[in-house]
C-alpha positions in Angstrom: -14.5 -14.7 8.0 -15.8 -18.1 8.8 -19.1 -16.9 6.8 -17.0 -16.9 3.9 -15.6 -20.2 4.4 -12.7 -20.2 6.2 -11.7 -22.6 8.8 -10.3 -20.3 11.3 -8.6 -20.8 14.0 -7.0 -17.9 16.9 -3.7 -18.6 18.6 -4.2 -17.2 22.6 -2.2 -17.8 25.6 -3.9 -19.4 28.8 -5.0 -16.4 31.1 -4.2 -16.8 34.7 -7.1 -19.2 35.9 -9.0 -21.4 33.7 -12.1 -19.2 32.8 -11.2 -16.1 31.1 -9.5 -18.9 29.0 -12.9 -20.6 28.7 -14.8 -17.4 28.2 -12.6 -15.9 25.2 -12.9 -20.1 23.7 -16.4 -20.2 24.3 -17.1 -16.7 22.7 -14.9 -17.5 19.6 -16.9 -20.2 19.4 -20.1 -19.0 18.7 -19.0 -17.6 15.5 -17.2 -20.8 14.5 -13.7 -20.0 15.4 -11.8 -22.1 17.2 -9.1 -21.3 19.8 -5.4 -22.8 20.4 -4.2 -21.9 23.3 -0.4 -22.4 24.0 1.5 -22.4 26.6 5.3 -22.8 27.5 5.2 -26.5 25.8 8.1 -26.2 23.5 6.0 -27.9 21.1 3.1 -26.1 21.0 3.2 -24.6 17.7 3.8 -28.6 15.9 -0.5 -28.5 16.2 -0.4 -24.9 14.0 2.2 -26.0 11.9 -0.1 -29.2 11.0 -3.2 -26.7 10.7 -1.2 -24.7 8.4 -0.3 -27.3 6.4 -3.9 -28.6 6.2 -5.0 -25.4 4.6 -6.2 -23.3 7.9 -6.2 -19.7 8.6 -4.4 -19.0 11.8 -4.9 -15.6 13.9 -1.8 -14.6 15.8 -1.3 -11.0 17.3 2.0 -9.3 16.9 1.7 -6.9 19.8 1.3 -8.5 22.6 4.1 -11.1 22.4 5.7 -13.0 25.6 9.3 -12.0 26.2 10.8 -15.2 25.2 9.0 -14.7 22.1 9.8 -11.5 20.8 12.4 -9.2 18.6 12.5 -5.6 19.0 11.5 -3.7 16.0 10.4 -0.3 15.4 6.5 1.1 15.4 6.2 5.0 14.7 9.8 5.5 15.0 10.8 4.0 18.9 11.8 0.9 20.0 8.5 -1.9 20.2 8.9 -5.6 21.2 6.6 -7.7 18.2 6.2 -11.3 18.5 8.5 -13.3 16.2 5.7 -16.1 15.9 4.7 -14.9 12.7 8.1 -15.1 11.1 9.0 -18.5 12.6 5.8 -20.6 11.5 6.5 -19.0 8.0 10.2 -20.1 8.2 8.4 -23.8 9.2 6.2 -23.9 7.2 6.0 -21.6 4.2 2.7 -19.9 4.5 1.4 -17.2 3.0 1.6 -14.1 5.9 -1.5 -11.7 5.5 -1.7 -9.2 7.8 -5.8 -8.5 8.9 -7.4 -6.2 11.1 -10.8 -5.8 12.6 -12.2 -2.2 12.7 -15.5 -1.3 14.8 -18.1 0.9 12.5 -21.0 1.9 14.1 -23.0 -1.7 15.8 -20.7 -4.1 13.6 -17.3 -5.0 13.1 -15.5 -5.2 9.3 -12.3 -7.4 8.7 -10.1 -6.3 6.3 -6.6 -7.9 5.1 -3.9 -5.8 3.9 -1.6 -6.8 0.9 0.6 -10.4 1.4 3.7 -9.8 2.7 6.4 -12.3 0.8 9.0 -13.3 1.8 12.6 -15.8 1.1 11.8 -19.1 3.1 14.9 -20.2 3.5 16.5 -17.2 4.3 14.6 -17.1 7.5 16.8 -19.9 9.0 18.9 -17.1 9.8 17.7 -14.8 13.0 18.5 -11.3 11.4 15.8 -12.1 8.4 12.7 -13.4 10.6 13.8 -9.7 12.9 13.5 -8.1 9.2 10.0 -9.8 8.4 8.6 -9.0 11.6 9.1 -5.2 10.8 8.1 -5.1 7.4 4.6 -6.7 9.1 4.6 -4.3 12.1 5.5 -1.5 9.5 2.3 -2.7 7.2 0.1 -1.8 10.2 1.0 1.6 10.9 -1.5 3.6 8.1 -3.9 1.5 10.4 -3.4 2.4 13.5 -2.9 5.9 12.1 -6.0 6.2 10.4 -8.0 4.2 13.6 -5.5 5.2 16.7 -8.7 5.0 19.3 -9.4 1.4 17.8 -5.8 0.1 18.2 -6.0 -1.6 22.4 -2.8 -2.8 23.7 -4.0 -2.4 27.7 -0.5 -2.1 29.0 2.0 0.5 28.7 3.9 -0.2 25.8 6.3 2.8 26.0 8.0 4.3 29.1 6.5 7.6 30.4 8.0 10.3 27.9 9.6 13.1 29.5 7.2 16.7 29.1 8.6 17.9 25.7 7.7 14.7 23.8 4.4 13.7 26.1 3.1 11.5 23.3 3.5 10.2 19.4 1.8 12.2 16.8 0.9 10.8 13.7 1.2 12.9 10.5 -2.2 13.9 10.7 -1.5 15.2 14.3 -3.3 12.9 16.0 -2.0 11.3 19.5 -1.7 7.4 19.5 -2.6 5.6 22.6 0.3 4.2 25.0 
């Protein structure tokens, strides 16, 4: 993406110790993308709401949110904790939400962006309707992770052990998604 221009910048949490930090900035870094790592500084997204409004492309995942920053939606039908951050900057700052995805093929990796999802700015001042936006863009990714389930790596458990009768989620096409 920053071959075609864009000034792109990925939001990351600081890892435990300063150099897997490091590592993932200094990797970004040789293709041109910078990294903003927050932290629990309560004003740590007032530097991506600035970007935003200077006209960069921010990277967030929705997966892997921190507790305090998170609403429980649904993925594939059960219960999934998705981080609110998306919602919120678009709630401070009105920016357009497009949800992307990298898939490996073969020795090289393709981006791709999925359809805008819109939304009513100021009806996300209410806590009910940035919940709502985060599922419509957790619900956008599902043909996705369908379609590329052995692509899709979350690293941690993200539902309980299910009991032997309902061992994993099956896609329509019958395919087992990873947990």
């Amino acid at each position: 993406m920053t071959e075609r221009g864009l000034d792109f910048h990925v939001i990351t949490l600081q890892e435990p110790g300063e150099r897997l930090t490091d590592f993932r900035r200094e990797a970004r870094a040789r293709w041109r993308v910078k990294t903003v790592v927050i932290g629990n500084d309560p004003f740590g997204f007032v530097e991506i709401i600035r970007l935003l409004e200077s006209g960069a492309t921010i990277a967030l995942l929705m997966d892997r949110p921190l507790p305090a920053n998170s609403t429980l939606v649904q993925l594939f039908g059960r219960p999934f904790p998705a981080s609110v951050a998306a919602a919120e900057l678009a709630r401070a700052s009105g920016c357009a939400l497009l949800p992307g995805y990298v898939i490996r093929d073969g020795s090289s990796y393709t981006a791709h962006l999925l359809p805008q999802i819109t939304y009513d700015r100021p009806a996300l001042r209410d806590r009910a309707a940035r919940q709502a936006l985060t599922q419509r863009i957790m619900t956008a990714f599902e043909p996705v992770i369908q379609l590329h389930p052995d692509q899709w790596y979350h690293f941690v458990p993200i539902w309980p052990k299910a009991s032997a009768r309902n061992a994993s989620p099956r896609t329509e096409a019958g395919q087992t998604l990873p947990c």
